[in-house]
C-alpha positions in Angstrom: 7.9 -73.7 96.7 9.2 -75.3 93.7 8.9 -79.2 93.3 10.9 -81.5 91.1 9.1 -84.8 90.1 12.2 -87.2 88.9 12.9 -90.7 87.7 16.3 -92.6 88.3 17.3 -95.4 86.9 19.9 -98.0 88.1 21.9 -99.7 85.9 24.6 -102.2 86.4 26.9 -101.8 83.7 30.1 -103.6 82.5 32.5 -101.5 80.2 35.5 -102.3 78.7 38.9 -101.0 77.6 41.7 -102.8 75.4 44.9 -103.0 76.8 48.3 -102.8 75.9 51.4 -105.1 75.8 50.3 -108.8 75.3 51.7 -111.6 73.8 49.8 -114.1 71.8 52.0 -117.3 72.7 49.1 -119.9 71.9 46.0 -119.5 69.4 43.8 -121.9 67.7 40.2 -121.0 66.6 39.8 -124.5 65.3 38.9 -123.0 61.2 41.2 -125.5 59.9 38.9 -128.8 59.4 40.9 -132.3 60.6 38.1 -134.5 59.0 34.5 -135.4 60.3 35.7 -138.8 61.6 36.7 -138.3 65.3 40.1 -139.6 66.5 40.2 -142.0 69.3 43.9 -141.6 70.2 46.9 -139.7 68.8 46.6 -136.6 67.3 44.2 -134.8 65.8 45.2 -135.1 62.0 48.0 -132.2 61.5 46.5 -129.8 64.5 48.6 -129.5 67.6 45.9 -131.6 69.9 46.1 -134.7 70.9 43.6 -137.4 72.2 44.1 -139.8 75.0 40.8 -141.1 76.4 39.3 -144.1 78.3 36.2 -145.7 77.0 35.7 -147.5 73.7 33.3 -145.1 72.1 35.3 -141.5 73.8 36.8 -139.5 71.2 37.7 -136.1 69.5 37.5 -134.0 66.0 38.4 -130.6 65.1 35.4 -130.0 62.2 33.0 -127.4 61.6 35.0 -124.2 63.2 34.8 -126.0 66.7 36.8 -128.7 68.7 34.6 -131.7 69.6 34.4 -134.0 72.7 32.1 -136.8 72.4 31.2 -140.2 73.9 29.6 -141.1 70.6 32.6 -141.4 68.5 32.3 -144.7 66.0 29.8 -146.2 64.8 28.6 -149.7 65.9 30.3 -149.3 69.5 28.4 -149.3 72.4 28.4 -145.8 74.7 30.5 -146.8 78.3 31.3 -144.7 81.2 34.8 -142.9 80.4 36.5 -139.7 79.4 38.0 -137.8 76.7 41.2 -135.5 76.8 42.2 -133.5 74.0 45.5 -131.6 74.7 48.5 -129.8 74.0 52.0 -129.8 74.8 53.2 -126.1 76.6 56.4 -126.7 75.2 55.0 -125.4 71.8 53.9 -122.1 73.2 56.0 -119.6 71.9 58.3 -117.2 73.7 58.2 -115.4 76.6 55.7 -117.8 78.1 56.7 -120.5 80.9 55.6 -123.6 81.9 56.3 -122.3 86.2 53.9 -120.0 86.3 55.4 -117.4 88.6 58.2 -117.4 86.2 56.7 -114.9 83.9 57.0 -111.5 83.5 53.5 -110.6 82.4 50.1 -111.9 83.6 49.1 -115.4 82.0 45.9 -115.4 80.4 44.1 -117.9 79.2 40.8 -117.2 77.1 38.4 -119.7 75.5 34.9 -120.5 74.7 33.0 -123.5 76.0 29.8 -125.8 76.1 28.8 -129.4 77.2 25.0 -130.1 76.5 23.5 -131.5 79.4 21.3 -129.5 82.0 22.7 -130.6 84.7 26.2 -132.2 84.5 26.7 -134.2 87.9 30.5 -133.9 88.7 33.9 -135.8 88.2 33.2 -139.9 90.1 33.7 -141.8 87.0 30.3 -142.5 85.2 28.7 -138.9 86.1 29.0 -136.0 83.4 31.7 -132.8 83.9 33.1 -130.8 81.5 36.4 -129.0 82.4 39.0 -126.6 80.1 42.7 -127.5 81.8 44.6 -124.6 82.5 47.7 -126.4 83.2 48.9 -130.0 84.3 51.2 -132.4 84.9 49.8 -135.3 83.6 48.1 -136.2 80.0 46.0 -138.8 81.4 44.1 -136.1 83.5 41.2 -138.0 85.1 43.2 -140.1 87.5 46.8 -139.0 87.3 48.4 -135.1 87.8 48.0 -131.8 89.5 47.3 -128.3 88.0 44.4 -125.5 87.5 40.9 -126.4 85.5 37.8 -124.6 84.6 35.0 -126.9 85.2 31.3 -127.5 85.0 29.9 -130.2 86.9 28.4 -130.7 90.7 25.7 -132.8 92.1 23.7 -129.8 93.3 22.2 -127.3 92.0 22.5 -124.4 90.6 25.7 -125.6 88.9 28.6 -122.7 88.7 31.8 -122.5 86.9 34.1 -122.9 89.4 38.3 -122.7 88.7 39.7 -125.2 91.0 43.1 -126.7 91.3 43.1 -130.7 91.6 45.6 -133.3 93.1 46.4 -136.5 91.1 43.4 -136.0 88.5 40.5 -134.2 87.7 38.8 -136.9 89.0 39.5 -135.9 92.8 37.0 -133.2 92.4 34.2 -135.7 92.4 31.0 -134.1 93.0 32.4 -131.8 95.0 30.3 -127.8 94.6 33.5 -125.3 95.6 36.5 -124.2 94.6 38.8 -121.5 94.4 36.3 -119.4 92.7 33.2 -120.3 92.4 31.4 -118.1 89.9 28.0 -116.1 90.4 26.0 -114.2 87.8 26.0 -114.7 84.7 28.1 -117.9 85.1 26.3 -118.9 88.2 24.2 -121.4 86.7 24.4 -121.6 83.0 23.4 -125.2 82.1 23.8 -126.2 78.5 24.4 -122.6 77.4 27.6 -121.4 75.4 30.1 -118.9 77.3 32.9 -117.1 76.8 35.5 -117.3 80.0 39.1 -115.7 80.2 41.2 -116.3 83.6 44.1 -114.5 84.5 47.2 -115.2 86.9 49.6 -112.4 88.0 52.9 -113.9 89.0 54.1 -110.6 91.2 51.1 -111.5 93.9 49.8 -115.2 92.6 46.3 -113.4 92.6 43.8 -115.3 89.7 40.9 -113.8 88.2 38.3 -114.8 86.5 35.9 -113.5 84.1 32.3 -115.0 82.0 29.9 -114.5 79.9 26.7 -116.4 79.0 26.7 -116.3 75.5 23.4 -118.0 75.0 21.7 -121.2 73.6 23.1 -120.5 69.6 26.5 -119.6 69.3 29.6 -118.3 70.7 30.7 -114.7 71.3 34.1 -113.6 71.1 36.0 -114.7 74.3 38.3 -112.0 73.9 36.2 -108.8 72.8 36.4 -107.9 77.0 32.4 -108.0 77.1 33.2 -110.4 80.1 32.1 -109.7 83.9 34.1 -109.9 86.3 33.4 -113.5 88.3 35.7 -113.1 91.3 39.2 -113.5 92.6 41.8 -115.6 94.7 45.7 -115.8 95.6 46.8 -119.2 95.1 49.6 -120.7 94.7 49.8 -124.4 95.3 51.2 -125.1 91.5 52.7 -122.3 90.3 56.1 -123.1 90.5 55.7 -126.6 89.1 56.0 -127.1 85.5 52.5 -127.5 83.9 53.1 -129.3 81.0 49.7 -129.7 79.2 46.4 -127.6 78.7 43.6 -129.2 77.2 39.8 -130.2 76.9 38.4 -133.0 78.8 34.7 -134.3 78.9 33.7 -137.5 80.7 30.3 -139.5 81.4 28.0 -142.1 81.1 26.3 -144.3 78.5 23.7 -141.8 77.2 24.4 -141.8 73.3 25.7 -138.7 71.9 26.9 -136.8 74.7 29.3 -133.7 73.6 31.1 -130.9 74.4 32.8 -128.0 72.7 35.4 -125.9 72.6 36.1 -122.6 70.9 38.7 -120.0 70.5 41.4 -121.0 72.4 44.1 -118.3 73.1 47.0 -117.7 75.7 48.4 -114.3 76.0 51.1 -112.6 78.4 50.8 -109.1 79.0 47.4 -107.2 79.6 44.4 -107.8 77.7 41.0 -106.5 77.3 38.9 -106.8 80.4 36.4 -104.9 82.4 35.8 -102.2 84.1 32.9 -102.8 85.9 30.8 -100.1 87.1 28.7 -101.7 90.1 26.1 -99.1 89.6 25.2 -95.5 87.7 22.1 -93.5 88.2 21.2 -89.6 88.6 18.9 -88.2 91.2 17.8 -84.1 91.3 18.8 -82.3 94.6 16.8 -80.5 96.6 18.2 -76.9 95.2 17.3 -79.0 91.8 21.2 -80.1 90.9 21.2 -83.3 89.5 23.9 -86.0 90.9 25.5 -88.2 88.8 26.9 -91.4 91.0 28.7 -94.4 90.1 31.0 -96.7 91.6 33.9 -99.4 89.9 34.4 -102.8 91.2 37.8 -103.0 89.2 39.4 -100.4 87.0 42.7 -101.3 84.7 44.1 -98.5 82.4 41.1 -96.4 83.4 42.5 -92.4 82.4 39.1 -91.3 83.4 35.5 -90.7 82.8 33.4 -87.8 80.2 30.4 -87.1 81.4 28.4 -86.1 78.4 24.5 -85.0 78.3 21.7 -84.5 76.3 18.2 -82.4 77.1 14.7 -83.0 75.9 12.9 -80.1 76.1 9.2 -80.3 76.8 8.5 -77.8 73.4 11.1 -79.6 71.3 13.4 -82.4 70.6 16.6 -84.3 72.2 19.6 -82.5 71.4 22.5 -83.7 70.4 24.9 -85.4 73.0 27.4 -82.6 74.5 30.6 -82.9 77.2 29.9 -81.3 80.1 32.9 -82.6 82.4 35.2 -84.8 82.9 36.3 -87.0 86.3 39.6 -88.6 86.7 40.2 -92.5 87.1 41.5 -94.4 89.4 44.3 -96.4 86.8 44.3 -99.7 88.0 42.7 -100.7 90.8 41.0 -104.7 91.9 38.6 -102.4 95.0 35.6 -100.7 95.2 35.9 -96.9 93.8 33.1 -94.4 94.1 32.5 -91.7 91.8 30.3 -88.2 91.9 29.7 -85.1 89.2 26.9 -82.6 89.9 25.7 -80.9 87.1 22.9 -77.8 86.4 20.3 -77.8 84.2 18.0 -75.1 84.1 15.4 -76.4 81.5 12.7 -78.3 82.3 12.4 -81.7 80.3 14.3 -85.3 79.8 17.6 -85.0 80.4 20.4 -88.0 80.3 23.7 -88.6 80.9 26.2 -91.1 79.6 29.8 -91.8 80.8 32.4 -92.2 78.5 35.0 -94.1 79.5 38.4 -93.5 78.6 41.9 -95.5 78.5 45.2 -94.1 78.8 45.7 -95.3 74.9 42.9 -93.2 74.1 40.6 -96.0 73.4 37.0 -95.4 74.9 33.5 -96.7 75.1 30.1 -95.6 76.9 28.3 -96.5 79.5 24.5 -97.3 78.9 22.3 -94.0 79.8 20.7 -92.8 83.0 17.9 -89.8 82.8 15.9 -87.6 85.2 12.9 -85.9 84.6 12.3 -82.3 85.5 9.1 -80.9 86.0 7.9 -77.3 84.8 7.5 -75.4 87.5 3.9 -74.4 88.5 4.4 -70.4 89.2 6.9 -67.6 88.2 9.4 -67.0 91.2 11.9 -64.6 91.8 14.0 -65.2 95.3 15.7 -62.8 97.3 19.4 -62.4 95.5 22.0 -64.3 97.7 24.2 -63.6 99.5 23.1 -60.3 100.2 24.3 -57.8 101.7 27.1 -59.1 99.3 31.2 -58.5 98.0 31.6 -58.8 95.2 29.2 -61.6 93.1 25.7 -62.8 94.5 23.3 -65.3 92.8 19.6 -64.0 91.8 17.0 -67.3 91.2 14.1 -67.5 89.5 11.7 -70.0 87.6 9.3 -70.0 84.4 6.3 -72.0 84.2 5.8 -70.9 80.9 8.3 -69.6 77.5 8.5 -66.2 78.8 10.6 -63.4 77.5 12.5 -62.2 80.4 14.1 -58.5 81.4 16.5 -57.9 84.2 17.4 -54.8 85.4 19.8 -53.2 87.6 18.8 -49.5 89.3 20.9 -47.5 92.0 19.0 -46.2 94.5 18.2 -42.9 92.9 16.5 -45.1 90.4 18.9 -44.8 87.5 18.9 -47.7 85.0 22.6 -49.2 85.7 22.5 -51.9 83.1 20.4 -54.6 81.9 21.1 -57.8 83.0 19.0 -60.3 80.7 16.6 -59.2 77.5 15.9 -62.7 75.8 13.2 -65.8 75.3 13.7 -68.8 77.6 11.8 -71.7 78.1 10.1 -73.0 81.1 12.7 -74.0 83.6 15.1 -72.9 87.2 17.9 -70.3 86.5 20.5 -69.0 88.3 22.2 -65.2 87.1 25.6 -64.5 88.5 25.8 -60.5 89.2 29.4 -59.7 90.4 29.7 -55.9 91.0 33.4 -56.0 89.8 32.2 -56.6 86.4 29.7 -54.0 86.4 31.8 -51.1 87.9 29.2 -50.8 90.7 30.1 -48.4 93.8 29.2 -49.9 97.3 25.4 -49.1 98.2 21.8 -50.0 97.5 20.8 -51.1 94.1 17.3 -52.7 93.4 16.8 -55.7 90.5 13.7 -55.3 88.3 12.3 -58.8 87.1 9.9 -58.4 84.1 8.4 -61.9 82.6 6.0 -62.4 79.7 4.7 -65.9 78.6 3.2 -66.4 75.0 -0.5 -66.9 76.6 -0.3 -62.8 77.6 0.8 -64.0 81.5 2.8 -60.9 83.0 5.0 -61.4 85.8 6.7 -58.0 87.5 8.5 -58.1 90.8 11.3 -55.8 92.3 13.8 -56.5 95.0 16.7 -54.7 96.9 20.1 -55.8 97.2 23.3 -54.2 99.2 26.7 -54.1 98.0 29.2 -53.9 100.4 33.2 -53.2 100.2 
């Protein structure tokens, strides 16, 4: 009898809440200009980096708002195989942060851009091109010598991931090695010469790392720590987290090619929680067969997550969107690293657009939306009235009908002597399914037989009269 024609759309959606408590123990967003001329070894003019290399052209700058790796790094030298390592001591990061890992209090997170710009950087056997941003080491002469935690870009296959890996006296044990502790998929899962945005995090109650990434692109870098990141993947590790790591750094090694770089961006180490995602791993709307719409969606993580408004706007077919209203609210989960699924049903009895956002709220009140998800409801071909139910009923019952058309509608209520008890509706509505809730209480009715009266008239002259009986009973 009546039909609904709908279109769902799946969306996978990241959204994002700032969280609260975090220490900035480490910053640099490189503004300050050191000089064009890179430094071969030493430090970086005043900065806190310094280089150690291997290779007589290898060298770094801090110039131009970024931090530089290059093999191109004087003049009148020819390009060799070798690396670069600009670095900093984790003896100037500020309080409460410590160099054993699992002796923090807080998660550890390290956030930063990068970029190396070859298509397809090999690995970590000297001579082949890798790009890697050192969580934490032993050892300042990283390629051959220490142990710790890296971000790195650089396998023999392809595609070529970030992975985060831990390495065992150098970076240069990797070789051209394609796993790790995490190896990243989309958007990180291949991302070539691009620029991204990465942020990992270590929790020292359970040793569990993640990871998160963004592809930022082939012009510029995004803000690493905006919390626009996806959520890469996770692992419990904890081969080096009770050994002092005494360096973080930036490390770039290769070949002979001539000007051969990579960069480095915002670099930041916080304690404490930060801003990351939740992830929703889908959100679409389907219509029901008794023509409710269903709103699912599911989290892969949720942190801080108080909950979820579920707002909506209509399209009418005669007019325009309205305006964006709250029509419920589902609770979150808090903090959770698993799967969590999510379900609202809602009514709506016009016939038109109508879609649905999810407003995701933090327990500091901070928020932001989802992207939207619509269905489309057809007009109904035919006025319908249907038998009220339940019925015989005690006290409330539920009398359905449709409009094909903008009818004005009348209701009536008679007793079985045929005595007008009350009308129920008197009004203009537009083409859609409704639902009236009669509940006997309300109306003072007496147990017996009444009969409902259904009167519709469309603007083209269309009449529609129909009369059924109902039973109250006590």
């Amino acid at each position: 009898m009546k039909k609904n024609i709908i279109s769902c759309c799946f969306l996978i959606i990241i959204m994002f809440c700032p969280l609260n408590s975090q220490s900035v123990v480490f910053s640099d967003n490189f503004n300050t200009s050191h000089g064009s001329t890179f430094t071969t070894s030493g430090t970086i003019g005043s900065s806190d980096w310094t280089v150690s290399r291997s290779g007589d052209d290898w060298g770094a700058r801090i110039h131009n708002n970024i931090l530089e790796l290059t093999n191109d790094a004087t003049t009148g030298t020819s390009n060799s195989n070798g690396w670069v390592y600009a670095y900093v001591s984790t003896s100037i990061f500020s309080s409460p942060f410590q160099k054993k890992l699992k002796n923090n209090t807080g998660k550890v997170n390290y956030i930063f851009n990068m970029r190396q710009i070859r298509n397809n950087p090999a690995g970590f056997i000297s001579g082949y091109y890798g790009v890697a941003f050192i969580i934490g080491s032993t050892s300042n002469t990283i390629a051959t010598a220490g142990n710790g935690y890296a971000i790195v870009l650089g396998n023999v296959d392809e595609p070529d991931p970030i992975r985060f890996v831990k390495f065992t006296g150098g970076i240069q044990t990797l070789g051209t090695s394609t796993g790790g502790l995490i190896t990243a998929g989309s958007p990180l899962n291949n991302p070539t010469n691009n620029y991204m945005s990465i942020a990992i995090s270590y929790n020292p109650s359970n040793d569990e790392w993640t990871l998160y990434g963004r592809n930022d692109g082939s012009t510029t870098f995004g803000d690493p720590s905006d919390g626009n990141l996806t959520l890469l993947g996770s692992v419990i590790d904890n081969t080096y987290t009770n050994t002092d790591l005494d360096y973080l750094g930036t490390y770039w090694q290769g070949s002979t090619s001539a000007g051969q770089t990579a960069f480095f961006d915002n670099v930041s180490v916080k304690i404490g929680d930060i801003v990351l995602p939740i992830e929703l791993n889908y959100f679409y709307a389907k219509v029901s067969t008794n023509n409710e719409i269903i709103l699912n969606w599911s989290t892969a993580t949720e942190i801080n997550n108080y909950g979820f408004e579920v707002e909506r706007s209509v399209r009418r077919i005669s007019g325009s969107l309205s305006k964006w209203e709250k029509i419920g609210f589902v609770e979150g989960a808090g903090n959770r690293n698993s799967p969590k699924d999510y379900v609202f049903e809602d009514k709506v009895p016009i016939a038109g657009i109508v879609k649905y956002r999810l407003k995701q709220i933090d327990y500091d009140g901070s928020y932001s939306y989802s992207n939207e998800v619509e269905v489309e409801i057809k007009s109904p071909k035919e006025y319908v009235v249907e038998q009220n139910y339940p019925n015989p009923f005690n006290p409330s019952t539920k009398i359905s009908y449709t409009l094909p058309d903008l009818s004005k509608v009348r209701l009536e209520l008679y007793d079985l002597t045929g005595r007008l008890v009350k009308v129920l509706i008197d009004e203009l509505k537009e083409s859609g399914f409704y639902e009236y809730d009669l509940n006997a209480l309300n109306l003072g009715l007496t147990t017996g037989i009444y009969f409902y009266r259904f009167v519709a008239r469309s603007e083209k002259g269309n009449i529609y009269n129909k009369v059924n009986k109902m039973v109250y009973l006590r």
